[in-house]
C-alpha positions as CSV (number, residue, x, y, z in Angstrom):
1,X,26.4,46.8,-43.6
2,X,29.9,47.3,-44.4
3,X,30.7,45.0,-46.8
4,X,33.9,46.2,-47.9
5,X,35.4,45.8,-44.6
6,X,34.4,41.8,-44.1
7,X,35.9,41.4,-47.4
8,X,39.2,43.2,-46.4
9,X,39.2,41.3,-43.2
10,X,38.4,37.9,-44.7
11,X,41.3,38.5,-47.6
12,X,43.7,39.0,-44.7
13,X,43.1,36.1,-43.2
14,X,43.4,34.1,-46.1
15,X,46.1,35.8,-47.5
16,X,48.0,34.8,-43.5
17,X,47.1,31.1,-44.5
18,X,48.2,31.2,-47.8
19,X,51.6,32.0,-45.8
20,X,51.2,28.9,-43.8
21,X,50.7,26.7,-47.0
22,X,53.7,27.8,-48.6
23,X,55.6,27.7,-45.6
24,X,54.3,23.9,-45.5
25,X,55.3,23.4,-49.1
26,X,58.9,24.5,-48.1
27,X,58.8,22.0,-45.3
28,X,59.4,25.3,-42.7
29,X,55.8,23.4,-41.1
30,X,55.9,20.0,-40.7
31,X,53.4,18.1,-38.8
32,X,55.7,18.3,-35.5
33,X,55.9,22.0,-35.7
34,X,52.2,22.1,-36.1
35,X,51.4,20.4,-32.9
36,X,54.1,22.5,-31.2
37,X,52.4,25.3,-32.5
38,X,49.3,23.9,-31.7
39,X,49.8,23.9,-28.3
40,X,51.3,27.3,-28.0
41,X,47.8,28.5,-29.5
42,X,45.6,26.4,-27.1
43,X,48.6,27.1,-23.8
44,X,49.6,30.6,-24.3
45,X,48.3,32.6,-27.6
46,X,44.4,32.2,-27.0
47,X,44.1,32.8,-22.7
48,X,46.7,36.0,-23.9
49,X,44.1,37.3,-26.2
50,X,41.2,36.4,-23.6
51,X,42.2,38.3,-20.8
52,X,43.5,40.9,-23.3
53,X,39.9,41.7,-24.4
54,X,38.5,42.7,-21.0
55,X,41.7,44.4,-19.9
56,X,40.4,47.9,-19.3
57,X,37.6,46.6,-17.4
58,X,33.7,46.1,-17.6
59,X,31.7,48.4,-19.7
60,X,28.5,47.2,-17.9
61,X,26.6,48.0,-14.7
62,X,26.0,45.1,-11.8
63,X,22.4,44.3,-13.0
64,X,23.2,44.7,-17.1
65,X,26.3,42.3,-17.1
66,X,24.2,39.5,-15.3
67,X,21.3,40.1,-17.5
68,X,23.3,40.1,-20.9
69,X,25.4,36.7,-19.3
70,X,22.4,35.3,-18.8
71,X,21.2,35.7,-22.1
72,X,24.3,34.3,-23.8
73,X,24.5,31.5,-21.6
74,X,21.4,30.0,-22.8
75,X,21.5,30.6,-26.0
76,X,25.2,28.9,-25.9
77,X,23.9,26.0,-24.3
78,X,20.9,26.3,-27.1
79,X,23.5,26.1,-29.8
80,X,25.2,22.8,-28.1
81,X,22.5,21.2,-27.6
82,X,20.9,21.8,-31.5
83,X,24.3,20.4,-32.6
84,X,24.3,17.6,-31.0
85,X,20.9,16.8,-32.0
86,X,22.0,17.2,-36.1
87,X,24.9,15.3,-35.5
88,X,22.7,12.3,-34.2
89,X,20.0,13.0,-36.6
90,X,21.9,12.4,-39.6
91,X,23.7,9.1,-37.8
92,X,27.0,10.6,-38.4
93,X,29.7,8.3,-37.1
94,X,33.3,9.1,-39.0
95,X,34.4,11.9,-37.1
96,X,31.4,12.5,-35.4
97,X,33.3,14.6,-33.0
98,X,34.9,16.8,-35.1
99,X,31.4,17.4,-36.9
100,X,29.9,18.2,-33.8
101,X,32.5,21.1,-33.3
102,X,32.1,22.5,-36.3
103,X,28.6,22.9,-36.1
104,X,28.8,24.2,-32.6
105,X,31.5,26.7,-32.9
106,X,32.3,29.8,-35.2
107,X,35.3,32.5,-35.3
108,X,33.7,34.6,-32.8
109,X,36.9,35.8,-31.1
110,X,39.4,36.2,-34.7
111,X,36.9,37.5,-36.8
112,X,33.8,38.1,-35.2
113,X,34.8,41.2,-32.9
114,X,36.5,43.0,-35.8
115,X,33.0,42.1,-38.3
116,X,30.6,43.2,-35.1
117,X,31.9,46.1,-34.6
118,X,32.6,47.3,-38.3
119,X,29.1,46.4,-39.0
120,X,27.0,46.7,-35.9
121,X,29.1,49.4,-34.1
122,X,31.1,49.5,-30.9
123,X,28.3,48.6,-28.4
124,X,27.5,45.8,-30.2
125,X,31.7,44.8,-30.4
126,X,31.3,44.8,-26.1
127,X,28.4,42.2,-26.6
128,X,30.5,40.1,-28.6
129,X,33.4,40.3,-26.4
130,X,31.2,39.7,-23.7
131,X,29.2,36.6,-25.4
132,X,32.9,35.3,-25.2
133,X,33.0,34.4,-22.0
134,X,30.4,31.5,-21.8
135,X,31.5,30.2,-25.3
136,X,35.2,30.1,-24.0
137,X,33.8,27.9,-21.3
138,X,31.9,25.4,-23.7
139,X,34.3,25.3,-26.3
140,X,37.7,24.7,-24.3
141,X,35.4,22.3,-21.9
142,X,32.4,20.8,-23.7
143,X,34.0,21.4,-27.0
144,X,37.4,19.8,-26.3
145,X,35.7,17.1,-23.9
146,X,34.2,15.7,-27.7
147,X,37.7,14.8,-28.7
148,X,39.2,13.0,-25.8
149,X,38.6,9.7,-24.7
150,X,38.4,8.5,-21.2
151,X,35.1,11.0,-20.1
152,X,35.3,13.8,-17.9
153,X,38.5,15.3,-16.9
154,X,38.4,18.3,-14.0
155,X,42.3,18.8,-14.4
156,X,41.9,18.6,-18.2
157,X,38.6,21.0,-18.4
158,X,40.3,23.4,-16.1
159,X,42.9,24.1,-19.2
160,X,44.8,27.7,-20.1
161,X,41.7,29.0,-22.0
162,X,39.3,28.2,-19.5
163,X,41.2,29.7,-16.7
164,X,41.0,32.5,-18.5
165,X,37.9,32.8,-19.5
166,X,37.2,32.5,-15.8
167,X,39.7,35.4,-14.8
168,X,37.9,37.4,-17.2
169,X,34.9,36.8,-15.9
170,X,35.8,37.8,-12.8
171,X,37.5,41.1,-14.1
172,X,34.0,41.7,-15.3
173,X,31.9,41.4,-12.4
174,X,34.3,43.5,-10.6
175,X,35.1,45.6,-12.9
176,X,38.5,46.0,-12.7
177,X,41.1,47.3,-15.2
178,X,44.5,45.6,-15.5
179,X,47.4,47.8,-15.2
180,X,49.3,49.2,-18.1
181,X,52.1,46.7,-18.3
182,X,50.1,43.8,-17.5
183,X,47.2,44.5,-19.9
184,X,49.9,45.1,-22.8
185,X,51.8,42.1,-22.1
186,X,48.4,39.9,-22.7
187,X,47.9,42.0,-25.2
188,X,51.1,41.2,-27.0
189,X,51.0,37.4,-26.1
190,X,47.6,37.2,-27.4
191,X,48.0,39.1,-31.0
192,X,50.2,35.7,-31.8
193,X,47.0,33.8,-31.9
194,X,45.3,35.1,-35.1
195,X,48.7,35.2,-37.5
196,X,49.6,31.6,-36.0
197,X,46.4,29.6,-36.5
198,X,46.0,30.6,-40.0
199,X,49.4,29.5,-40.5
200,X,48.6,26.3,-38.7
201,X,45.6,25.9,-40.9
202,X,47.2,27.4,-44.2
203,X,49.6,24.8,-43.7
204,X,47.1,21.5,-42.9
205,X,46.0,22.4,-46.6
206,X,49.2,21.4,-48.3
207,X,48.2,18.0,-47.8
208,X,44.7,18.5,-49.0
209,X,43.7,17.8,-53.1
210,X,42.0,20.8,-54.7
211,X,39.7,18.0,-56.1
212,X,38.3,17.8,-52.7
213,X,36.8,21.0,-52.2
214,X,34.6,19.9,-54.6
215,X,33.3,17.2,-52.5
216,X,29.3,17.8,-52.2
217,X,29.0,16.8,-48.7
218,X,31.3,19.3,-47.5
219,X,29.7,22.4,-49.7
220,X,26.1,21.2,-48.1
221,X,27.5,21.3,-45.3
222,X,28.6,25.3,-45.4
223,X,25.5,26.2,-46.7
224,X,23.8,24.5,-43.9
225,X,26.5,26.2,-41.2
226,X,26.3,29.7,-43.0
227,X,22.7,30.5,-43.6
228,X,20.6,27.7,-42.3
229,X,21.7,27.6,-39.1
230,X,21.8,31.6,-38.5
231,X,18.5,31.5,-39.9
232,X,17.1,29.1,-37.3
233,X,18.7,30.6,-34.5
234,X,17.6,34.5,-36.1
235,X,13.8,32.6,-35.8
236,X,14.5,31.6,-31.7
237,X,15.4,34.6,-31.0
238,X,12.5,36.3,-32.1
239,X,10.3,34.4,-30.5
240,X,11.8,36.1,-27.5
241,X,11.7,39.4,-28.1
242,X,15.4,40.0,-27.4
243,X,16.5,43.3,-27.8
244,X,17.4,43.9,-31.5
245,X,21.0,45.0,-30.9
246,X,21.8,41.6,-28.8
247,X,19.5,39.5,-31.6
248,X,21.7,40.9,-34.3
249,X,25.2,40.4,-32.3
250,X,24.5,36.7,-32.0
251,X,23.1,36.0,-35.2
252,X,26.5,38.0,-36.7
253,X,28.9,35.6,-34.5
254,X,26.7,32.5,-36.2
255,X,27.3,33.8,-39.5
256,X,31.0,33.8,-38.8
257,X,33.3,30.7,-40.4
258,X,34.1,27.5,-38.8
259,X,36.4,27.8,-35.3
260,X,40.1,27.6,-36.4
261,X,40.3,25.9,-33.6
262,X,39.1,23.2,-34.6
263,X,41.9,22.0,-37.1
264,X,43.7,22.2,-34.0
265,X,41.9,20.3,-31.9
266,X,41.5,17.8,-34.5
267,X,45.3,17.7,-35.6
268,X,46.5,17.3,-31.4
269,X,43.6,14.4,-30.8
270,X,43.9,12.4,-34.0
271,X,41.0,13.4,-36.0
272,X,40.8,14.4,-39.9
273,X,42.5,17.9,-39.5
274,X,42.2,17.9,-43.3
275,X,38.5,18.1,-42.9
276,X,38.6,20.9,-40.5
277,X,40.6,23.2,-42.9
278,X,38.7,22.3,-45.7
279,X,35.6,23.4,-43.5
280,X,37.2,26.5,-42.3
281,X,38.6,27.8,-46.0
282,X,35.5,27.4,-47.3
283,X,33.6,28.7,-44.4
284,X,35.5,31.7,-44.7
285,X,35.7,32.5,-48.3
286,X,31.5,32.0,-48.1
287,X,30.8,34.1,-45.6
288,X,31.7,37.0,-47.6
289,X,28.5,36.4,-49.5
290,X,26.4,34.1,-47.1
291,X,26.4,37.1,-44.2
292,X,24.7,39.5,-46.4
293,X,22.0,36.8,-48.0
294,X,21.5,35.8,-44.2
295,X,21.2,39.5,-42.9
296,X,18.8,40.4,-46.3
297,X,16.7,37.7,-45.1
298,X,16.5,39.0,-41.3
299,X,15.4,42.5,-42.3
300,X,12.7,41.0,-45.0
């Protein structure tokens, strides 16, 4: 395991939202400039950077794509379904939502990729970016379906990010590869995702007391997210017999920090975005060491 290079990667990011936070400090993000951005994330950045990861088309055969989807959609639908039951469990009601999400959903696409293939090599990167697809379906319908009111929207599901998760599956199973222009144009569009959210989230923190990372609840909470929860699903798996390479692809995307996505989601539908960066920043300073203890523990 490469350690050095989740540590690099994870000091980048933070060093990006540390950017954001003073940029919030010298009022260059306001809270109307974060919902602007916000919405250039969730409208333009993140269905760039979808279709951008599938540009030069399938690396899979017919039968291996439908097998390896298949796969990932359960166990996404595993991983919903297990949040939702902790959530009512523990009779949370203050932004039960919000706590929902964050259970549910990690950094697979910002962080995870880069982590996968560092650590588990590049066959194991074109799992992740294939494990994408289902989880772009539940977390920009299921996931963002938890934050608005009013039930079931078709026009509201059927947002940027899930259209694109939908053209991408469908450049999959037909394995086609975008032409030059078109593939660098996505590509450029979506490499304003990464640099932008931490900013977004960097800069939800200037409101936030350092006394409150100290809050009990919330550090229980990452130590639940970061090792207990990998651990459990590590467990499922193996009672499956998946092959190894897949079984350690998923558990790796698990290990990975809170969505950044979800300060978003939580700053454009009226929830506590100051909980969701506090979840993410300490999500992703942990992981540094809580990916290792996890990964110890597998190979024990």
């Amino acid at each position: 395991m490469d350690i050095n290079t989740i540590v690099t990667q994870m000091t980048i990011l933070l060093l990006i939202m540390i950017v954001g936070f003073v940029g919030a400090k010298k009022n260059i993000f306001n809270d109307e400039v974060n919902v602007y951005a916000s919405n250039i994330l969730l409208r333009i950045g993140i269905p760039g950077l979808i279709i951008s990861s599938v540009k030069n088309g399938s690396p899979f055969t017919g039968n291996e794509l439908f097998n390896v989807l298949g796969i990932f959609s359960i166990f996404v639908i595993f991983t919903g379904i297990v949040s939702k039951i902790i959530v009512e469990v523990l009779h949370i009601q203050e932004n039960k939502a919000l706590w929902q999400f964050i259970l549910l959903f990690t950094n697979a696409g910002f962080m995870g990729l880069p982590a996968i293939q560092a650590i588990l090599g590049n066959q194991a990167m074109l799992y992740g970016a294939l494990f994408l697809l289902p989880l772009n379906c539940l977390m920009y319908g299921y996931g963002e379906s938890l934050f608005r009111k009013g039930g079931f929207s078709l026009k509201k599901f059927m947002n940027g990010p899930m259209i694109a998760s939908v053209i991408a599956l469908v450049l999959c199973i037909f394995n086609v590869e975008l032409p030059y222009i078109l593939a660098q144009t996505c590509t450029y569009v979506g490499n304003v995702t990464t640099p932008l959210s931490m900013m977004v989230i960097g800069a939800g923190l200037v409101k936030m007391d350092v006394k409150e990372l100290l809050d009990l609840k919330l550090w229980a909470f990452t130590i639940f997210k970061m090792i207990l929860l990998p651990l459990f699903y590590m467990f499922s798996l193996s009672l499956f017999h998946v092959d190894p390479l897949i079984e350690n692809t998923l558990i790796l995307i698990m290990c990975m920090p809170v969505a950044s996505n979800s300060s978003v989601y939580a700053l454009m539908y009226g929830e506590d975005a100051t909980l969701a960066s506090k979840a993410i920043f300490l999500t992703s300073v942990a992981c540094v060491v809580t990916i290792p203890i996890v990964f110890i523990l597998h190979n024990l």
